[in-house]
N, C-alpha and C positions, 0 to 999 in steps of 0.2 A: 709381525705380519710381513710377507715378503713382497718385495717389491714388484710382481708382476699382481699381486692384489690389491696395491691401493692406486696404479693410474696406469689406466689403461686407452690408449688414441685419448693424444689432447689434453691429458689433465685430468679427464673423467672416470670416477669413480666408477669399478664392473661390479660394484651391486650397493646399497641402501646404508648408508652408514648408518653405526647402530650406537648406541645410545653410550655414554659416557657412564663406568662404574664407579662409584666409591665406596674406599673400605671402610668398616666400623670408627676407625679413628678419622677420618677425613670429616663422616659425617659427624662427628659429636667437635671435630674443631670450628665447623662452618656454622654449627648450631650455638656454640658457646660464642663467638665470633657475632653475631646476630643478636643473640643476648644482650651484650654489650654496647653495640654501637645500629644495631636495627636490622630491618631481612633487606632492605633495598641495600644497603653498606656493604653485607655482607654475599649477596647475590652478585656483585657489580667483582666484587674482592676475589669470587673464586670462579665465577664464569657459569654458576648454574639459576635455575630461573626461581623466581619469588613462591611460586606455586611451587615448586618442588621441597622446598625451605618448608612449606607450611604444611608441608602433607607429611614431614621427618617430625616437626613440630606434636602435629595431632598424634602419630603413634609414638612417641615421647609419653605426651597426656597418658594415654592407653596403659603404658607402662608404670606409669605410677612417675614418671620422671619430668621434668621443667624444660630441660635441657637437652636431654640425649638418653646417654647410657647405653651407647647400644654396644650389645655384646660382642666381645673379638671372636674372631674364626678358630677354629679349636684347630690342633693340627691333626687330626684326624677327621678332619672333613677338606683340608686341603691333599692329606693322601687319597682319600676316595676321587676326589676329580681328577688325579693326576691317574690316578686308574683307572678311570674312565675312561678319562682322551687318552690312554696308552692302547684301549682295547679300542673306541671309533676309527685312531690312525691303524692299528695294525688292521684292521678290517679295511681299511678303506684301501691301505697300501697291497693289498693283498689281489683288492678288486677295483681299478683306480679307475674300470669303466662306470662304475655305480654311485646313481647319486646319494642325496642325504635321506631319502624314504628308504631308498632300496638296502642302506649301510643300515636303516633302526630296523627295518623288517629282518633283515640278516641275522642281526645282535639278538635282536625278543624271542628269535628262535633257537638262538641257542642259549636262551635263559637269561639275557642280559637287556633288562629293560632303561630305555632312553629314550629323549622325546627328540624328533625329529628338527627340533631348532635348536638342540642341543647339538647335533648330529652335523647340520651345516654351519653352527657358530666354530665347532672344535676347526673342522676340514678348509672351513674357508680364509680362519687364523693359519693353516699351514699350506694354502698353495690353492684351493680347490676354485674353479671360476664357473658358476653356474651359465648352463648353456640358453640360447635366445633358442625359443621354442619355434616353430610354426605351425598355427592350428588348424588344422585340417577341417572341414567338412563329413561329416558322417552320413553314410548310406545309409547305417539303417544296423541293425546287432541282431546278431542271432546267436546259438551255441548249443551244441550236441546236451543230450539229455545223459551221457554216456560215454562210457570208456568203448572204442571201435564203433562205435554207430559214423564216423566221418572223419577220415585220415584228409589232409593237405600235403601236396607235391607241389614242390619249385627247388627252381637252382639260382643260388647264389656265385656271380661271378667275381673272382678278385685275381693279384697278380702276385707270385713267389718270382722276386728277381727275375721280371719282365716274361716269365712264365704264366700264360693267362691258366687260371683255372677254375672247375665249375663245382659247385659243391649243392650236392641235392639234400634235403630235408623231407622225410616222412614225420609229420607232424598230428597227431592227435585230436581234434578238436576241442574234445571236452576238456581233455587236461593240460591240453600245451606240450605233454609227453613225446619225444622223440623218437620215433619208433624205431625208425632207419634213416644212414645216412648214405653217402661215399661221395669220393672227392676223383673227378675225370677230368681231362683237358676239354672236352668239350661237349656238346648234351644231345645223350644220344642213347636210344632206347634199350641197347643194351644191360647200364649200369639198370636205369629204373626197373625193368624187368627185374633183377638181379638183385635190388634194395628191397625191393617189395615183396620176392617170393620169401626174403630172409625174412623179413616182418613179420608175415605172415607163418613160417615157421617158429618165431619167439613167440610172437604174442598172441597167433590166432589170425583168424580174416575180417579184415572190417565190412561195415554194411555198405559204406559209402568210401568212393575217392574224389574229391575234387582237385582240377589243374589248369593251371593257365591253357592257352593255345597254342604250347612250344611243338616242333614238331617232333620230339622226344616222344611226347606223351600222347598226340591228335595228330588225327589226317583228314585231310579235306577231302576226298576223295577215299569212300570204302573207310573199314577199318585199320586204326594203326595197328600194332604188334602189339603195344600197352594195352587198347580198347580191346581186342582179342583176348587176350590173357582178363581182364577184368570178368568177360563175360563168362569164360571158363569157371571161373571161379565162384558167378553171381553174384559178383558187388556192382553196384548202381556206381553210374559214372557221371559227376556233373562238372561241366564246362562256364570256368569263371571269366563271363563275358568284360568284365574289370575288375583292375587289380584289385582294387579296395574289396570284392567279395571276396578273394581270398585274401584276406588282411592279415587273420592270425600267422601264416607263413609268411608272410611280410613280416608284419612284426618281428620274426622269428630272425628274420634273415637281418633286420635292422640291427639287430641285441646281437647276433652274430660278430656283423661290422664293428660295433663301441667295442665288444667285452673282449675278442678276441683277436681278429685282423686289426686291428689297430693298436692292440696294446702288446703283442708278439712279433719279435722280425724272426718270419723265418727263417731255417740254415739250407733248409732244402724240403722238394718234396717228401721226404720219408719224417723229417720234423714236423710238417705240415700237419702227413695226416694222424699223426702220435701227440698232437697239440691239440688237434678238433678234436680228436677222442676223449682227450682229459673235459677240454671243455662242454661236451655234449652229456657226459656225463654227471662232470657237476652241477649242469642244467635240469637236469631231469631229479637228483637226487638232493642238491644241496641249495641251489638258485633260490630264492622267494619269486613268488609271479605275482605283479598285482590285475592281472586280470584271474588271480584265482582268490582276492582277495587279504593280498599283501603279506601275509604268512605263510600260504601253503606253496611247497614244491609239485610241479609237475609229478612226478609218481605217487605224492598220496592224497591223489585223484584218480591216478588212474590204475592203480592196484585196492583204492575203496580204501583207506587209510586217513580219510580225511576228520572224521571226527577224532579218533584217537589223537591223533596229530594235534590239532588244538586244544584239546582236553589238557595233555602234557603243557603246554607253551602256557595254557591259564594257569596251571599247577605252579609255574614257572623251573618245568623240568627241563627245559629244553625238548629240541624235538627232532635231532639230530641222530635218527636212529636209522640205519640203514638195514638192519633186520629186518625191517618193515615194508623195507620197499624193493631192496635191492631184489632182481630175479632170480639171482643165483642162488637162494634161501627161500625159495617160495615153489611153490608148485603151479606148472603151468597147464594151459588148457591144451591138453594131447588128444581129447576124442570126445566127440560132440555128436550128440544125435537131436536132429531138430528137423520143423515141418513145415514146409512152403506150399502153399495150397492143397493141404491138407494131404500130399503125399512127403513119405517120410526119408529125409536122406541121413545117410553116417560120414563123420568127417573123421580125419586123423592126421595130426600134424599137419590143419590145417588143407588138405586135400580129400576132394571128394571123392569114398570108395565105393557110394554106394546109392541110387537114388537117383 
């Protein structure tokens, strides 16, 4: 274990010391030991408790044995753990923002089943320091019934070598899905326009946009550029009086700061925006969410992929198929005829030709 994990300010232990093992031969020495000279003797002898003596004792009984017997480790069951922990570290080194859930949800999806205290015993033997949480307050939860019924807009601000910059999120409700990004020195309704008309040409138009009160996206006075364009378009536009109503892009924007700003020095801005991209991508297609229920990725939810998706992981196929989700192998929604008060309009590429 390395030395930033066993003292940390002071002397004190950064997490729950865990229990002392012993191997098949320790215990049948401390047992034969106990035989001999009694459990208190032999308790006092090897530093473990009288009741633990007596519980090795009873499944002794069980076994048909007085004393012990218990059987040695074969060495193919010390190659499988050593393949284990080869695959929990490589995952974990891979994604060093994610904890011991997010590394088993990762693993069981790509067919590699482990239990979650296997996951932070392996990580926390080689460096990992579980973070001091602060628990928030909750408003109150809600969530789209649906893929585009409610996108989320915000920008996250960070700094490339004392370059501030702002990075917007089009965010999905239902799925967590990424619709649209782009990365501007400062927030300003042009890029938003500009993310969102792209969106809306991949993916279609959603029902709903909600946005903080930046003045990117709101005007106090008349309409902004962004509320204009919404209305052209007829998607509903609601205004997140606090943060926490928009939380999901919060959220978003937090898992932004762990997974990526912080575990990447950029070389400049063209690295920057060639780094969010990988990362926005792996989001959408390879991440686990557990606000989708700890195995499912953002896209298959929001390409309707979700039962398949778990079907395979219970199979223990894995579920790591991007056929399934990726949009560059699917077909999109190019032309839409649909009716709003019972008169009938035509869309195309997301724009209305007609109605």
């Amino acid at each position: 274990m390395t030395e930033a994990n066993e003292n940390v300010g002071g002397g004190k232990k950064s997490h729950p010391t865990r229990g002392k093992r012993y191997s098949p031969a320790l215990k049948q020495e401390i047992l034969d030991y106990a035989q001999n000279t009694g459990v208190t003797s032999s308790a006092v002898k090897y530093g473990v408790s009288e009741t633990t003596i007596y519980e090795w004792r009873k499944a002794a009984k069980r076994r048909g044995s007085t004393t012990g017997d218990f059987p040695a480790v074969e060495a193919g069951e010390d190659d499988s753990k050593g393949e284990r922990d080869r695959r929990i570290l490589a995952m974990w080194r891979q994604h060093p923002g994610y904890g011991p859930s997010q590394l088993r949800n990762m693993l069981k999806r790509s067919g590699f089943r482990v239990s979650v205290g296997t996951v932070r015993h392996v990580i926390e033997e080689n460096g990992y320091l579980p973070p001091t949480l602060k628990r928030k307050e909750r408003t109150g939860r809600y969530e789209a019934g649906r893929p585009r019924e409610l996108y989320h807009l915000d920008f996250y601000h960070f700094y490339i070598h004392k370059q501030k910059q702002c990075v917007l999120f089009i965010e999905d409700d239902y799925s967590r899905f990424i619709a649209g990004w782009t990365m501007v020195p400062t927030e300003q309704a042009d890029p938003v326009i500009e993310s969102f008309e792209l969106a809306v040409q991949r993916y279609g138009r959603p029902e709903g946009v909600m946005s903080d009160r930046g003045s990117a996206f709101h005007s106090w006075k008349g309409l902004s550029r962004f509320e204009a364009l919404l209305e052209e378009y007829e998607v509903n536009y609601y205004l997140a009086k606090e943060a926490a109503v928009n939380g999901k892009v919060e959220a978003l924007n937090a898992s932004f700061q762990k997974e990526c700003v912080e575990q990447i020095e950029f070389m400049d801005l063209t690295d920057a925006a060639r780094s969010i991209g990988r990362w926005v991508d792996h989001y959408n297609h390879r991440r686990t969410h557990h606000g989708l229920g700890g195995l499912l990725v953002p896209a298959d939810r929001y390409y309707g992929v979700a039962e398949q998706t778990i079907k395979r992981i219970e199979q223990g196929l894995g579920a790591d198929t991007p056929e399934l989700t990726n949009p560059d192998s699917r077909g999109l929604d190019l032309f839409r005829v649909v009716s709003y008060g019972g008169k009938s309009q035509i869309w195309l590429m997301g724009q209305k030709i007609m109605g």
